[in-house]
C-alpha positions as CSV (number, residue, x, y, z in Angstrom):
1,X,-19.9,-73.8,14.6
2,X,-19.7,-77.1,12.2
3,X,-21.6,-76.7,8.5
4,X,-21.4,-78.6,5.2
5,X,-20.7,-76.4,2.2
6,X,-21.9,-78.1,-1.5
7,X,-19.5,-78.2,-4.2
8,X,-19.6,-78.3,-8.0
9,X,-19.2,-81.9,-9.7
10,X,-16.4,-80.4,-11.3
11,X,-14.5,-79.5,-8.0
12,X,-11.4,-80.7,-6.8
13,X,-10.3,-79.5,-2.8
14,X,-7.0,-80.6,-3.2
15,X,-6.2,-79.5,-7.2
16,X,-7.4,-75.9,-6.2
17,X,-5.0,-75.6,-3.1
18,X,-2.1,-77.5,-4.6
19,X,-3.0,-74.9,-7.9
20,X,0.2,-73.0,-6.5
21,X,1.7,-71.1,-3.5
22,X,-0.9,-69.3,-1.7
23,X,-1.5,-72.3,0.6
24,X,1.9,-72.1,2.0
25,X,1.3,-68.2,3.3
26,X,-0.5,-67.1,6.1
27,X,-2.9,-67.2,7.3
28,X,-3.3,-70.0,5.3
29,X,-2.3,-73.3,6.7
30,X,-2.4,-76.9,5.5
31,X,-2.2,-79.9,7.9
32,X,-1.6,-82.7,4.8
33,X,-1.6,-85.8,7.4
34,X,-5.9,-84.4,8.1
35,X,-6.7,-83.0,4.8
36,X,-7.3,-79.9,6.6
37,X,-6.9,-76.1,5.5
38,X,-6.6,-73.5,8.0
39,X,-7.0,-70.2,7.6
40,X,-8.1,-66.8,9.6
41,X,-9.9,-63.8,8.8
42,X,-10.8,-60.7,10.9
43,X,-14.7,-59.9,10.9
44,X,-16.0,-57.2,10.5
45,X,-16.9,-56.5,14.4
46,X,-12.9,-56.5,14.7
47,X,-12.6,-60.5,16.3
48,X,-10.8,-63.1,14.7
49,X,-12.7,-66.1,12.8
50,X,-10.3,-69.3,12.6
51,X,-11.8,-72.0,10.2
52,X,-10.9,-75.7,9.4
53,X,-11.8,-76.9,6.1
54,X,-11.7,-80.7,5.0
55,X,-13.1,-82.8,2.3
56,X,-17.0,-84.4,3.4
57,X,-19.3,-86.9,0.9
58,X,-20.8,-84.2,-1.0
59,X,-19.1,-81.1,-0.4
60,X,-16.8,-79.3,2.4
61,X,-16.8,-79.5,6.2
62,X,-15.9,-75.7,7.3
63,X,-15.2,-75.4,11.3
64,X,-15.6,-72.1,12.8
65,X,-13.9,-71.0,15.9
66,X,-15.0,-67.6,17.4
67,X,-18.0,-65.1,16.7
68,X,-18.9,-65.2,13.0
69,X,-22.5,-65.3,11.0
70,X,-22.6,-68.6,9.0
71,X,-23.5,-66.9,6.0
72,X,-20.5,-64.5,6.1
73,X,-18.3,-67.7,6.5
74,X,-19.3,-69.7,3.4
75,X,-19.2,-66.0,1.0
76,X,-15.4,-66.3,2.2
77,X,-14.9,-69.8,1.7
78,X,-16.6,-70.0,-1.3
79,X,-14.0,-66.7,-2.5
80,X,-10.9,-68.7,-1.3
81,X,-12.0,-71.7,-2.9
82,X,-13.6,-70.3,-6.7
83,X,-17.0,-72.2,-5.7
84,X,-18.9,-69.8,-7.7
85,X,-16.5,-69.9,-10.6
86,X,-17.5,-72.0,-13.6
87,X,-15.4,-74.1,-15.3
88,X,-17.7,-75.4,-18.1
89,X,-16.7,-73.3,-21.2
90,X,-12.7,-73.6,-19.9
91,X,-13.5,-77.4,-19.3
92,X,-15.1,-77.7,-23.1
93,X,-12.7,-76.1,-24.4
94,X,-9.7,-78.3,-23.1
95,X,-11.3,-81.0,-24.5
96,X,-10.7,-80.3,-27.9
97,X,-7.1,-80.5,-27.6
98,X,-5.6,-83.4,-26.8
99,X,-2.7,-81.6,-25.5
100,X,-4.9,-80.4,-22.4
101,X,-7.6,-82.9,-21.7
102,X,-5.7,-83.8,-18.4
103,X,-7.5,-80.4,-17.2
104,X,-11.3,-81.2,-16.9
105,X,-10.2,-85.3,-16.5
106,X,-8.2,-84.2,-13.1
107,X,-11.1,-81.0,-12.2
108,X,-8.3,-78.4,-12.6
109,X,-8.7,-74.8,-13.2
110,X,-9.6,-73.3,-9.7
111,X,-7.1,-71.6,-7.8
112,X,-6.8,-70.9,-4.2
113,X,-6.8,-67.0,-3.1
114,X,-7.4,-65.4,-0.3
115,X,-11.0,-63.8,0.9
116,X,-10.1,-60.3,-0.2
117,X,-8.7,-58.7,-3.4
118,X,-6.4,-56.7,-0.6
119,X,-4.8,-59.6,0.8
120,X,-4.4,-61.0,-2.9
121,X,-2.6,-57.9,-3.8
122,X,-0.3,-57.6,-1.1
123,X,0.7,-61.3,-1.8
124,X,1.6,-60.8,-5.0
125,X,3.7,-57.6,-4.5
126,X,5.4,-59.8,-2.1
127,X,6.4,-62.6,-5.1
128,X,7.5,-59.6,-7.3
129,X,11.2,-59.7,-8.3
130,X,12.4,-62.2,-5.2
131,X,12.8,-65.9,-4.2
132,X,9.8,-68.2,-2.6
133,X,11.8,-68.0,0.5
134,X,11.3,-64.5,1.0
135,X,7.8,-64.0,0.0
136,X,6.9,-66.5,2.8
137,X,9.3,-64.6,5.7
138,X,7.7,-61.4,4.2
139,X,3.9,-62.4,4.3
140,X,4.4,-64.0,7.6
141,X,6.1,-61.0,9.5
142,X,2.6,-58.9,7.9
143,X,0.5,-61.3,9.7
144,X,2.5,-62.0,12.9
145,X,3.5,-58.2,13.1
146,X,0.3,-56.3,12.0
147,X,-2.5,-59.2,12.1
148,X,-4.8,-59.4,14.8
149,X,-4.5,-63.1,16.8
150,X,-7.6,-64.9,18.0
151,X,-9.1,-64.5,21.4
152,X,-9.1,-68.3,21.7
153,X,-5.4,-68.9,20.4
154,X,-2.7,-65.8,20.4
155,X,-1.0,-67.8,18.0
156,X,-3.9,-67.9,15.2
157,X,-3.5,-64.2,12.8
158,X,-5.5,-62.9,10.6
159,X,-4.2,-61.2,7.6
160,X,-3.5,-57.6,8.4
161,X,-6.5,-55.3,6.9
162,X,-5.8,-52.1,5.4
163,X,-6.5,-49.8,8.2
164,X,-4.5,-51.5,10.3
165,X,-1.7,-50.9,8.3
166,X,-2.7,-47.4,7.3
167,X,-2.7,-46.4,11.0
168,X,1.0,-47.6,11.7
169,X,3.2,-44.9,11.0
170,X,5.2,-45.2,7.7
171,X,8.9,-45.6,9.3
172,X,7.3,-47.7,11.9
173,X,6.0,-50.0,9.2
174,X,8.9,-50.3,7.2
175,X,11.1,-51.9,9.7
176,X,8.9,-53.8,11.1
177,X,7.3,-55.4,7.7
178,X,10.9,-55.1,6.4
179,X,9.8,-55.4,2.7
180,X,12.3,-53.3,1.1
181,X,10.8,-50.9,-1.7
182,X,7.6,-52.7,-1.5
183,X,7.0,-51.1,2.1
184,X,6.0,-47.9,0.3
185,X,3.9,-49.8,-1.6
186,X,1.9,-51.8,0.6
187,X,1.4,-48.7,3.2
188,X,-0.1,-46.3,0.3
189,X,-2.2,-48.6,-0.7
190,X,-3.5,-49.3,2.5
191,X,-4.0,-45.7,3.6
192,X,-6.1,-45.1,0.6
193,X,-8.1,-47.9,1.3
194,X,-8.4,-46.8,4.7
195,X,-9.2,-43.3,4.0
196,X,-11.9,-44.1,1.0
197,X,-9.6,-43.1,-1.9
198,X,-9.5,-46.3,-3.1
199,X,-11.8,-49.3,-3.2
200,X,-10.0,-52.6,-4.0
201,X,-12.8,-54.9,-3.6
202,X,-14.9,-53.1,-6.3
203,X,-12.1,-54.2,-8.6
204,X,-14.4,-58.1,-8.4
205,X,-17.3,-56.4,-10.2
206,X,-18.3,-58.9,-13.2
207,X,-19.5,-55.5,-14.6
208,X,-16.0,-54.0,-15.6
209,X,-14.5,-54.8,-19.0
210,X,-11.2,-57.2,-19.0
211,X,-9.4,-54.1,-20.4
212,X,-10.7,-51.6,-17.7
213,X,-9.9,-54.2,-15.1
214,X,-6.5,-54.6,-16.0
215,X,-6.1,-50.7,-16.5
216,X,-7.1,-50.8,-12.7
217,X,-4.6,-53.0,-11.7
218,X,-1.5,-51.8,-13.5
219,X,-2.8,-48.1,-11.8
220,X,-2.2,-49.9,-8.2
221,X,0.8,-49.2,-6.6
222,X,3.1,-52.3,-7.3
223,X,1.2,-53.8,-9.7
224,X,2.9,-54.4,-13.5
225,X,2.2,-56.4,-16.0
226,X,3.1,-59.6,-14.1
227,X,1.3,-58.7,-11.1
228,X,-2.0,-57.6,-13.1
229,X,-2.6,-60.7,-15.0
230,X,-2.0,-62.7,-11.5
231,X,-5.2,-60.6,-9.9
232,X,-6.6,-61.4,-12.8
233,X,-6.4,-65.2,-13.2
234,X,-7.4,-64.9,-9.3
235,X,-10.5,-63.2,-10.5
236,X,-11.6,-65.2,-13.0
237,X,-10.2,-63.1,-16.2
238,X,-7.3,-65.5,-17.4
239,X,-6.5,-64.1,-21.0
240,X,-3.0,-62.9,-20.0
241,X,-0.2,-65.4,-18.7
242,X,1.9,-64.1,-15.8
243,X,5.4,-64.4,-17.0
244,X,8.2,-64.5,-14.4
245,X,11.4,-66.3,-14.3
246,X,9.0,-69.7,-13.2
247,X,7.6,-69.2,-16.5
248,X,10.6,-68.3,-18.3
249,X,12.6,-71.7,-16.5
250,X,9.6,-74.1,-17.9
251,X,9.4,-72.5,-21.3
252,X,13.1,-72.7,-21.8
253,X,13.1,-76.4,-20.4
254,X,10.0,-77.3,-22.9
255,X,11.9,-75.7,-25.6
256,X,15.6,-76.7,-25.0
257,X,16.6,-73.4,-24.8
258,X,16.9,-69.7,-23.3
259,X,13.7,-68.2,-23.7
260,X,12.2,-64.3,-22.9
261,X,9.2,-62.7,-21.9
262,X,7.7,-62.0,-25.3
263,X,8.6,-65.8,-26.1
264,X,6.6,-66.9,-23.2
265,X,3.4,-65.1,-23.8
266,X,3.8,-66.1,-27.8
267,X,3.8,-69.3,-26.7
268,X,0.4,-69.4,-25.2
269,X,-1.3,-66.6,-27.5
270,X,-2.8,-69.5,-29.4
271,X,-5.3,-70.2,-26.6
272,X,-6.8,-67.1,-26.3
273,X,-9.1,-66.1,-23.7
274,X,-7.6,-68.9,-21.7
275,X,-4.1,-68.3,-22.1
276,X,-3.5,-67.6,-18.1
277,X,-5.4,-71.0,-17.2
278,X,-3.6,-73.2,-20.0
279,X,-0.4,-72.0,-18.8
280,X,-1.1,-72.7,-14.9
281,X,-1.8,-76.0,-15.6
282,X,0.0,-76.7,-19.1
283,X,1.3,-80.5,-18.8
284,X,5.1,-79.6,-19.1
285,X,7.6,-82.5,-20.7
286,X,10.0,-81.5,-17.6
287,X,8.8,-82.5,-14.4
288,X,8.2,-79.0,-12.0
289,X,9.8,-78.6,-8.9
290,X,7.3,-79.2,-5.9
291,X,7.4,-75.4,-4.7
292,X,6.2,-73.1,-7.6
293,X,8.5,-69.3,-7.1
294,X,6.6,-66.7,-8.4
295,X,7.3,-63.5,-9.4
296,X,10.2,-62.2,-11.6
């Protein structure tokens, strides 16, 4: 299955998936040479959907292999991509300093995530308190241990679901997903997915408050202040900046010197609402390294 997607005049395919790591993790894929992005989802009959994504006049080209309803498709691409996201108000506001008019000139402010709040969350338990290195061998043993491959291609995974995880034993888990003290994490939160004690995905309802929102978060297993305000940007409610040592390296390189946590978010308190946004795409004086480490 081949279909065309629209796109926002404000859209940019390759400033949303270059916005930071996520397209480096599977089941995300990027083929640079094509312009394509791969990624893999299980459906909800239990079979793997393997799409293709590329640029096309207009919009996106999305190429579906295996058994999957066209409108299911384009709800998850339109999720990984922030289709339905408006960037009008951020974009107007950007403007008006000179400091940040790069932003709307260059259609940034989108960010690549993955079709689910779980898989988000588990991704950025995985960047907590290590090196980029590792949250890349530990997000692809998930998927390659736990995920379920493709009936066309054993070698395509989807992301692991929740009750997948939930039904491995703990011990089992552990040394398989060899996570360290995020193992315990990762399989409670599962299992209470899994067993209707907790419901992740109602965490994207427009309807909560940013406070309740982020009260939900910090109450997930894993999930601090650093980790809360990265779900948050993902979903749209970028008032807090997710300080880690990345943030703390170009603060202290902006500013010439040693710089801490409190420091960081000072920093970008004056812009408000947007603080999360300005500070993903914040034109440093020192050039960033290509591969963006997250987590403390």
């Amino acid at each position: 299955m081949q279909f065309v997607i629209d796109i926002p005049h404000d859209f940019s395919f390759l400033a949303t998936i270059q916005a930071h790591g996520w397209m480096q993790l599977p089941p995300f894929g990027w083929l640079p040479n094509s312009g394509v992005l791969t990624y893999a989802y299980e459906t909800p009959s239990g079979s793997v959907a393997a799409l293709r994504i590329s640029e096309a006049a207009g919009g996106l080209t999305v190429d579906v292999e295996g058994s999957e309803q066209q409108d299911r498709v384009e709800r998850r691409v339109r999720r990984i991509l922030q289709l339905d996201r408006s960037l009008h108000e951020f974009h107007t506001y950007c403007r008006s300093d000179s400091k940040l008019s790069h932003i709307p000139e260059k259609r940034l402010g989108r960010m690549l995530r993955s079709s689910t709040l779980w898989e988000d969350t588990v991704k950025v338990i995985a960047t907590s308190n290590t090196t980029w290195t590792q949250t890349l061998a530990m997000t692809t043993r998930l998927t390659q241990e736990f995920g379920r491959a493709s009936a066309h291609d054993d070698t395509v995974r989807a992301f692991p679901t929740p009750q997948r995880i939930a039904a491995v034993p703990f011990d089992e888990f552990a040394s398989r997903a060899r996570m360290g003290y995020r193992n315990t994490y990762v399989h409670t939160m599962a299992t209470d997915i899994a067993n209707g004690a907790l419901d992740l995905e109602s965490l994207q309802e427009e309807s909560l408050t940013t406070a309740a929102l982020r009260k939900r978060l910090l109450a997930l297993p894993g999930i601090g202040p650093y980790g809360a305000a990265c779900l948050m940007l993902y979903l749209g409610r970028p008032e807090h900046v997710n300080v880690d040592s990345w943030a703390r390296m170009l603060l202290s390189k902006e500013l010439g010197r040693t710089v801490s946590d409190k420091e960081v978010a000072a920093f970008f308190a004056e812009y408000g609402a947007w603080s999360g946004l300005v500070y993903m795409f914040y034109p440093w004086k020192a050039e960033a390294p290509a591969s963006k480490i997250e987590g403390k």
